[in-house]
KOLSE-964445 format. One record per residue (C-alpha): x negated, y, z negated; residue in one letter. Coordinates in steps of 0.1 Angstrom, whole numbers. Each point is the difference from the previous one (the first is absolute). Layout:
// KOLSE-964445
@px=X	py=Y	pz=Z	res=A
...
This chain:
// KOLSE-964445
@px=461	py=-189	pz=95	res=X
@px=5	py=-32	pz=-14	res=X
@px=15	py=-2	pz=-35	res=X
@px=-34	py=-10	pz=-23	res=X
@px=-38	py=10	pz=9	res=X
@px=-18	py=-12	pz=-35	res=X
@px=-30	py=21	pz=-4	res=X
@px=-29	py=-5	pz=-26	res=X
@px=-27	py=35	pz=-8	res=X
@px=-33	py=-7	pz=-11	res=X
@px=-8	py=26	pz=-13	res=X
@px=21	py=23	pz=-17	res=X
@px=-24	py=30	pz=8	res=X
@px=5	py=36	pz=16	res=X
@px=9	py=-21	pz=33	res=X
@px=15	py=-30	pz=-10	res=X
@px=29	py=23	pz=-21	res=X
@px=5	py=23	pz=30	res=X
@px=6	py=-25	pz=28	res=X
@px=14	py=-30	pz=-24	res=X
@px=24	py=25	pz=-13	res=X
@px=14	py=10	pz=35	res=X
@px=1	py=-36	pz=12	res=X
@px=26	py=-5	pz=-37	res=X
@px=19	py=32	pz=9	res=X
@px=6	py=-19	pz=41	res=X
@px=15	py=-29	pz=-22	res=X
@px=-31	py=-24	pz=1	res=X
@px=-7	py=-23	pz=-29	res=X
@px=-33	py=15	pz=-12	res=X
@px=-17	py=-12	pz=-32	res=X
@px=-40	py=14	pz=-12	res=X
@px=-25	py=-17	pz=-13	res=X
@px=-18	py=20	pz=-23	res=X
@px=-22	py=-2	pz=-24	res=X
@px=-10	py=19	pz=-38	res=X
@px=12	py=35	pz=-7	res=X
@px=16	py=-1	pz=31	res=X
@px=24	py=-28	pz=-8	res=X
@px=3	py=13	pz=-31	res=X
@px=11	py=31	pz=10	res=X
@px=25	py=-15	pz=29	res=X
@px=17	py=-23	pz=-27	res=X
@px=8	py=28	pz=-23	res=X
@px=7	py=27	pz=18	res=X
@px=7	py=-14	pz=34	res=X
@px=-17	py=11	pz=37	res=X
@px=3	py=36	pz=2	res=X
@px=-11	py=26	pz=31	res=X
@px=2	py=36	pz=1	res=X
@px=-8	py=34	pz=22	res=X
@px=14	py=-3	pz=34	res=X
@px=22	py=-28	pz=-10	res=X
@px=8	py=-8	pz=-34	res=X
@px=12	py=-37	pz=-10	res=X
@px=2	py=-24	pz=-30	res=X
@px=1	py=-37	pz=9	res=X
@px=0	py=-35	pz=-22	res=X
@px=-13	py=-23	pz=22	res=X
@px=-12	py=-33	pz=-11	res=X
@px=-39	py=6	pz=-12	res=X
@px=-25	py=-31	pz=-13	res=X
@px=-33	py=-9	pz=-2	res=X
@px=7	py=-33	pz=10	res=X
@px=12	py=-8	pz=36	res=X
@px=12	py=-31	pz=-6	res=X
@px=32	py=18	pz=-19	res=X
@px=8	py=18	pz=39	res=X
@px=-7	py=-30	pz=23	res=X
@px=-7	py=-1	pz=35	res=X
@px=12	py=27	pz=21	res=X
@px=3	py=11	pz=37	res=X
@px=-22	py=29	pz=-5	res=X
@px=-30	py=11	pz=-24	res=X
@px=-15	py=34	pz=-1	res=X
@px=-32	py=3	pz=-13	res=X
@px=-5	py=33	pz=-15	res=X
@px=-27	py=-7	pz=-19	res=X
@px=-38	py=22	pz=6	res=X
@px=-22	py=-20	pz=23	res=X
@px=-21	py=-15	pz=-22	res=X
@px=30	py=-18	pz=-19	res=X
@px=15	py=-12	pz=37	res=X
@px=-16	py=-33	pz=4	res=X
@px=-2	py=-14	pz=-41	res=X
@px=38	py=15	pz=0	res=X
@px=6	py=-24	pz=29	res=X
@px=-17	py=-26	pz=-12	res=X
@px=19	py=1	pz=-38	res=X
@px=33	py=6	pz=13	res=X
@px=3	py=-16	pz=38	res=X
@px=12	py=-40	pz=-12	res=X
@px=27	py=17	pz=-19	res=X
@px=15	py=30	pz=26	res=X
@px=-13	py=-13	pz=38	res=X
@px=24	py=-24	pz=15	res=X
@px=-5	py=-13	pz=38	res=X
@px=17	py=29	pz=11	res=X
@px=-10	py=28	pz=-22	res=X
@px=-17	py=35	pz=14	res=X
@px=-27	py=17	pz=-21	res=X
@px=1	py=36	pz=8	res=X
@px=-36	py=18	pz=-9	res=X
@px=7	py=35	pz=-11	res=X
@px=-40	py=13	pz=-8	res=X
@px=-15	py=25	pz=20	res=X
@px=-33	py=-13	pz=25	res=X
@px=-3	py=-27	pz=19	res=X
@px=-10	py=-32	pz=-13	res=X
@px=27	py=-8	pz=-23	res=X
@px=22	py=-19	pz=27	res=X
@px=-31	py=-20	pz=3	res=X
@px=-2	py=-12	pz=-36	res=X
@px=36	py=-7	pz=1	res=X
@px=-2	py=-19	pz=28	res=X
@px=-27	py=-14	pz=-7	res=X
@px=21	py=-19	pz=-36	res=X
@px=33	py=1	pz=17	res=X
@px=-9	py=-4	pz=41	res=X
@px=8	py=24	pz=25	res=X
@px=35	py=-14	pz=11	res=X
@px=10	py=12	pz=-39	res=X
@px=-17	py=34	pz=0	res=X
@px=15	py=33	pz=8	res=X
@px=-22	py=30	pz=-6	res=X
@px=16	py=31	pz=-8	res=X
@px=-6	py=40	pz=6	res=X
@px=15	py=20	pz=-33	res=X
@px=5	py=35	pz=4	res=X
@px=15	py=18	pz=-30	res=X
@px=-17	py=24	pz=-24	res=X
@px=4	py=-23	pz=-37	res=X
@px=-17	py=-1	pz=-30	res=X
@px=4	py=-15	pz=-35	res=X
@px=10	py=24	pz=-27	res=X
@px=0	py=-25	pz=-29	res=X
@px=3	py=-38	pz=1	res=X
@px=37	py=-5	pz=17	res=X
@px=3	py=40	pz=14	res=X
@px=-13	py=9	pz=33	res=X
@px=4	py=32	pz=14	res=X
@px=15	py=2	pz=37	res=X
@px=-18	py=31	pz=12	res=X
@px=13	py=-3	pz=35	res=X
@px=-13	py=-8	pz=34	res=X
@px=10	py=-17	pz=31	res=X
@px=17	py=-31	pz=-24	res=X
@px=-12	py=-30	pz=24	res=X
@px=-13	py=-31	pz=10	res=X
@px=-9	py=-17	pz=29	res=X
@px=-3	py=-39	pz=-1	res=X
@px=-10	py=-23	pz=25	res=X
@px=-12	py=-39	pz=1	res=X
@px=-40	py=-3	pz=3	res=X
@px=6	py=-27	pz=25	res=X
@px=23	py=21	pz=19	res=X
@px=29	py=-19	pz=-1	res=X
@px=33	py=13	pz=-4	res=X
@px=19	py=-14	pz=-33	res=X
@px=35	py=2	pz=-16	res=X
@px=-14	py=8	pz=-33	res=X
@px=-15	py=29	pz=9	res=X
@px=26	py=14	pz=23	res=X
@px=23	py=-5	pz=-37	res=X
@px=-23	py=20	pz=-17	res=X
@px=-3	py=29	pz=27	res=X
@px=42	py=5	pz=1	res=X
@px=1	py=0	pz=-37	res=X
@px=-30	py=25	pz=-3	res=X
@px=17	py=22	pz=31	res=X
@px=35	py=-2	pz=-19	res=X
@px=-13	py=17	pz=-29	res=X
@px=-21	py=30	pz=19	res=X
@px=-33	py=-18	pz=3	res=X
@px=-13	py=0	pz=35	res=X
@px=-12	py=-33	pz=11	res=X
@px=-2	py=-4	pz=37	res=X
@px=-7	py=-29	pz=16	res=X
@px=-36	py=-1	pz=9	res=X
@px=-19	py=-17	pz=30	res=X
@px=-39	py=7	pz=-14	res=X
@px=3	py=2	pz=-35	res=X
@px=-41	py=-8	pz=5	res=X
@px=-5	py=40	pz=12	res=X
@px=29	py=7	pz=-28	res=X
@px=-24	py=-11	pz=-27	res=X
@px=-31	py=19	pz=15	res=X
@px=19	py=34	pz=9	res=X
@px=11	py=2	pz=-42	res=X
@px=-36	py=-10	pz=-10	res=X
@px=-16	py=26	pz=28	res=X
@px=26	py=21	pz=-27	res=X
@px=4	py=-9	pz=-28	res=X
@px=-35	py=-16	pz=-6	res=X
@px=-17	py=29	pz=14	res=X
@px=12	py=24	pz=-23	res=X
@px=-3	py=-18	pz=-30	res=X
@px=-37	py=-3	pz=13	res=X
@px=-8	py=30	pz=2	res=X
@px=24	py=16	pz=-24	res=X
@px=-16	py=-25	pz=-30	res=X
@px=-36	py=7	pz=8	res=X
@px=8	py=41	pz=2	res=X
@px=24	py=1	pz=-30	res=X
@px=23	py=17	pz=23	res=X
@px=34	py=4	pz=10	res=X
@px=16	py=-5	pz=34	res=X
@px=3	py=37	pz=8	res=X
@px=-39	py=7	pz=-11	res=X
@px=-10	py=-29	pz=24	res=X
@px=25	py=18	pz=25	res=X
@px=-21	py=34	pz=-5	res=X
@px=-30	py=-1	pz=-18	res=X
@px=-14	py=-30	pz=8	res=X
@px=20	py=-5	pz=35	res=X
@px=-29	py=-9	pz=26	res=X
@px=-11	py=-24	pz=-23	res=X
@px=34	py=-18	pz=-1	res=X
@px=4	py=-1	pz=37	res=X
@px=-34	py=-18	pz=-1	res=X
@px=12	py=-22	pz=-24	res=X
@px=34	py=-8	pz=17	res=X
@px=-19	py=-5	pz=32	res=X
@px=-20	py=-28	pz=-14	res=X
@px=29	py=-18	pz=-10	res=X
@px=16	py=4	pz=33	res=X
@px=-32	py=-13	pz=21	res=X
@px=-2	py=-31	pz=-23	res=X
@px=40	py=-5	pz=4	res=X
@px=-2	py=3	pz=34	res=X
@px=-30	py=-25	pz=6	res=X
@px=17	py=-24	pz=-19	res=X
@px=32	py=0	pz=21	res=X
@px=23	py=26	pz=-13	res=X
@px=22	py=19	pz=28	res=X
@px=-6	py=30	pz=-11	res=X
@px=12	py=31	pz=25	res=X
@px=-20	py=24	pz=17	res=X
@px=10	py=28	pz=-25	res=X
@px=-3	py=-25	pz=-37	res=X
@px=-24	py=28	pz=-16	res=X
@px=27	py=31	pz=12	res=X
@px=28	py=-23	pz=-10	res=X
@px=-18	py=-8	pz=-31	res=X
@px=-10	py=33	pz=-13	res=X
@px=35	py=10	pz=9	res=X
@px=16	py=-22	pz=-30	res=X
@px=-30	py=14	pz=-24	res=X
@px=11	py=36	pz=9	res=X
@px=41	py=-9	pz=-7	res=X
@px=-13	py=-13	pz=-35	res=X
@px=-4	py=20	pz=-31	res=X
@px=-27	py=16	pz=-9	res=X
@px=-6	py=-11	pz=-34	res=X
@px=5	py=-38	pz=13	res=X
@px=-29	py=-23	pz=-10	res=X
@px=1	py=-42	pz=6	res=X
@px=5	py=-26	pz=-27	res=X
@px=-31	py=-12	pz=8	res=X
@px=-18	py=31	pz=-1	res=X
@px=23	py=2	pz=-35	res=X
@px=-14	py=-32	pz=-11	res=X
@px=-34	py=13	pz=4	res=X
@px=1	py=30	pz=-17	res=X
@px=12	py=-12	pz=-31	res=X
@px=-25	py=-31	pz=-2	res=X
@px=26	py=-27	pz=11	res=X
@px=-9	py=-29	pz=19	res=X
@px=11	py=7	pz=34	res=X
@px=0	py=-11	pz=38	res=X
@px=-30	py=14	pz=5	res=X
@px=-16	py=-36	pz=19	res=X
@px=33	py=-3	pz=20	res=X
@px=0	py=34	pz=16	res=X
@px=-31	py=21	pz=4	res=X
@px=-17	py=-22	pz=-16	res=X
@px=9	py=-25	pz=30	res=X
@px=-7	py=22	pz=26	res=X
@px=-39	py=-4	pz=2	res=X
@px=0	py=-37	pz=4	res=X
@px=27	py=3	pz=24	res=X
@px=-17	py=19	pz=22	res=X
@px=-29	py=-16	pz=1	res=X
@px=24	py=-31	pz=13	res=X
@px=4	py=22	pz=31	res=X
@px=-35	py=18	pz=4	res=X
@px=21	py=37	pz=-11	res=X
@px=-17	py=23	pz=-25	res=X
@px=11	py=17	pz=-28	res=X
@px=-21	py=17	pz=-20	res=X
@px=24	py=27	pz=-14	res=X
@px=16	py=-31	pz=-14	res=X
@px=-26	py=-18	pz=-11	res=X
@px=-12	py=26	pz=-18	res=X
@px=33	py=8	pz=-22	res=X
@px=4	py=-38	pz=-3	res=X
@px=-35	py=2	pz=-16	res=X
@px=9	py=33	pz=-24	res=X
@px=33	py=-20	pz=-10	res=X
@px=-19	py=-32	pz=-10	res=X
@px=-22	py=23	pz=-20	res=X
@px=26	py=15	pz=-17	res=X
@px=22	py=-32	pz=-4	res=X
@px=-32	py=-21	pz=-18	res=X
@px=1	py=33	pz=-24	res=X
@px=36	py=-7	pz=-8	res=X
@px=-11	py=-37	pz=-5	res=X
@px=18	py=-15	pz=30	res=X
């Protein structure tokens, strides 16, 4: 590994903590840009994790990117819907010629948006797999999980950069593999993730509910996702729905999604990036999903009550 990787986090979130946090703990330079309570709370009491691992960290935090500079890679750990105006704000002062943004959000499109401020030579999407979530402004819990993240270049090419970032991540216990389709990556977490928090925000129920009381309907849902994936070029194998109800059933039970989180107590959420995305891309490739369209419809009902 070479001697510096300088890191910025947008996004000093759930996310952004766990995965900046092990990039500083492989030796990398990683600074945050946060914002509000958030910086607040990093300046005073510094960047703290706890449960499965349990970590305090100082890292240099602002609001203002100019003060970090341009880096050789930015992770974007923001929710969706902050992606592309985060971009847009902070890009001039962190993206050099040679800088990789690494996407970090759960769906599909947010490689897209990336690439579509940054271009595609500069834009790495990510798969995060870890169960995190923020306890206060600065805390995150590490509740466990598989602790990894695949990266790959949206173009496909192979880049120094990235192959940095996956030794330090692989020195400090975080899988990262290298990964030849990181197109099918995206859409076997979203057939996932996305899925559940479907189904699981529109029910008001928890991962082991879906996985007993309200099972046929989740395989319905789940095969939706798969048939949309799969018509929009994801590898998927012959056995994605056993494989995929295979990792619900090695979860626990009381396990629900952020986004499914974020719905339930009245926060704006990812709701247009994942189901709420799944409808118009399905019609893209003539595959129906009413299941989906449906919840997609009960969110946005419940959503506009909240006032978002």
């Amino acid at each position: 590994m070479t001697s510096r990787l300088r890191v910025a986090v947008v996004g000093a979130g759930a996310i952004g903590t766990f995965y900046g946090m092990m990039l500083e703990q492989a030796g990398a330079d990683v600074s945050f840009v946060a914002r509000g309570a958030t910086l607040a709370a990093i300046r005073r009491d510094g960047l703290r994790i706890t449960g499965k691992r349990t970590r305090t960290i100082h890292p240099l935090v602002t609001d203002d990117p100019a003060q970090i500079g341009v880096v050789d890679a930015v992770l974007v750990c923001t929710k969706t819907f902050q992606v592309a105006p985060a971009l847009e704000d902070y890009s001039s002062s962190l993206i050099g010629p040679d800088t990789v943004v690494v996407t970090t959000q759960n769906g599909v499109a947010t490689p897209q948006v990336v690439a579509d401020i940054v271009g595609r030579r500069r834009t790495c999407p990510g798969v995060c797999r870890e169960w995190v979530k923020i306890v206060e402004p600065g805390l995150v819990d590490d509740m466990g999980g598989p602790a990894s993240i695949h990266i790959g270049m949206l173009d496909g090419s192979q880049n120094p950069i990235v192959d940095e970032i996956r030794s330090r991540f692989e020195s400090v216990g975080v899988t990262c593999p290298p990964i030849a389709d990181i197109i099918t990556e995206l859409w076997f977490k979203a057939v996932n993730v996305c899925a559940q928090g479907a189904i699981g925000a529109a029910l008001e129920a928890t991962l082991g509910e879906l996985l007993t009381c309200h099972r046929d309907l989740f395989v319905r849902c789940v095969r939706e996702w798969i048939a949309v994936g799969e018509a929009h070029g994801a590898d998927f194998s012959p056995d994605v729905l056993e494989a995929v109800f295979a990792y619900f059933e090695s979860q626990e039970g009381h396990l629900t999604t952020s986004f499914q989180r974020d719905i339930t107590a009245g926060r704006a959420s990812e709701l247009e990036a994942q189901v709420g995305a799944l409808p118009g891309l399905g019609d893209e490739v003539g595959v129906d999903t009413p299941l989906n369209d449906a919840f997609a419809a009960v969110l946005r009902a419940k959503a506009a009550r909240a006032g978002h």
